[in-house]
C-alpha positions, 0 to 999 in steps of 0.5 A: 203729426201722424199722416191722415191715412195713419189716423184713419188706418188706426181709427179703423183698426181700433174700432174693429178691436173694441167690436170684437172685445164686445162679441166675445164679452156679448156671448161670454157674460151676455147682454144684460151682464155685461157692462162697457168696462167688461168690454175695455178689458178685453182690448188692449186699448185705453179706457176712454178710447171706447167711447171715440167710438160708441156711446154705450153698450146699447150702440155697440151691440146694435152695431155688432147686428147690423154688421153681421146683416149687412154681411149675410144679407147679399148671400141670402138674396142671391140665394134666393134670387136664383132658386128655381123651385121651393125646395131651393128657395128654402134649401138654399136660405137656411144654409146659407144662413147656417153656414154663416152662424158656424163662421160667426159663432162669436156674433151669433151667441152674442144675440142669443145669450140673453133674453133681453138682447133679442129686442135689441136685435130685433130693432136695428135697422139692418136686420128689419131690413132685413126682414123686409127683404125676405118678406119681398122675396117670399112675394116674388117667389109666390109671383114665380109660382114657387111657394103657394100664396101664402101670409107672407108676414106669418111665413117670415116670422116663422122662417126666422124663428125657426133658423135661429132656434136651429142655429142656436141648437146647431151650435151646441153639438160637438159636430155642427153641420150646417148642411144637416140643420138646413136638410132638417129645417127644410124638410119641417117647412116643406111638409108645413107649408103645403098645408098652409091656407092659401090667400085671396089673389086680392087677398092683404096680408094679415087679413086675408081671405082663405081658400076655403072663405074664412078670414085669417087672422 
């Protein structure tokens, strides 16, 4: 009988091999193509060792997003803990966001190669932790006096959206070039968040009062 340390060493090891079969087939074929056995084929592993491991397709991939989360989020709360002005803040949390896309290529268009693998993305708990923890940020941030009181939930939701779509762009030029899409996606923000409607100090978000009294909604 193989020592435990053995077990364990190659439990790990066979785990991470069928994760990364399952980002290359992801971003290959995409979500809604691919299918278990697409992903067997890909290791060198036997087929009924998959499922010593995950349940289906559906489990494999959320654990792919909530591994990428768990990697990435550290470095943008660091980020964003040390900025000092907006421009940092923002600066600094889009290229470390792109340069994490560049190094993941793999795990990034796993995600993005089919509609429907978005709403699982969106539904793991690592990466609504994730947008949780932004959301806090931007907060803390407005505490600093570094961004206006702005809807903090709207502001999110439109920093994801806008570093996604520019990452997937980014990564079909020949040359991708992180520091280049977060100059751009910085300048975008910082020309718009300016003309943002600020909250009520007392304000909710999403049903906050504007500086100029009208309801926003």
């Amino acid at each position: 009988m193989s020592p435990p340390g053995k077990r364990e060493w190659t439990k790990v090891q066979n785990r991470h091999t069928i994760l990364e079969a399952a980002r290359r087939v992801f971003a290959e074929l995409g979500y809604g193509a691919t299918t278990v056995r697409d992903i067997v084929r890909a290791t060198p592993l036997a087929s009924g060792t998959f499922y010593n491991y995950f349940k289906s397709k559906e489990e494999i991939f959320q654990a792919i997003q909530d591994e990428s989360a768990l990697r990435i989020r550290p470095r943008l709360r660091e980020e964003r803990a040390r900025a000092q002005s907006i421009e940092a803040f923002i600066m600094g949390s889009f290229r470390t966001f792109f340069e994490y896309v560049e190094s993941d290529q793999h795990g990034f268009r796993a995600i993005r190669r089919h509609t429907d693998a978005m709403r699982v993305r969106m539904d793991t708990p690592e990466m609504i932790a994730g947008f949780d923890e932004l959301r806090e940020d931007l907060e803390t941030a407005i505490g600093k006096d570094l961004l206006p009181p702005v809807d903090t939930d709207y502001l999110m939701a439109a920093f994801v959206g806008v570093a996604f779509e520019i990452a997937e762009r980014m990564l079909r030029r020949d040359d991708t070039d992180p520091a280049l899409a977060a100059e751009f996606a910085t300048a975008l923000f910082l020309g718009g968040v300016r003309h943002l409607p600020h909250r009520a100090t007392n304000g909710v978000n999403g049903n906050a009062t504007t500086t100029n009294g009208s309801a926003a909604a």
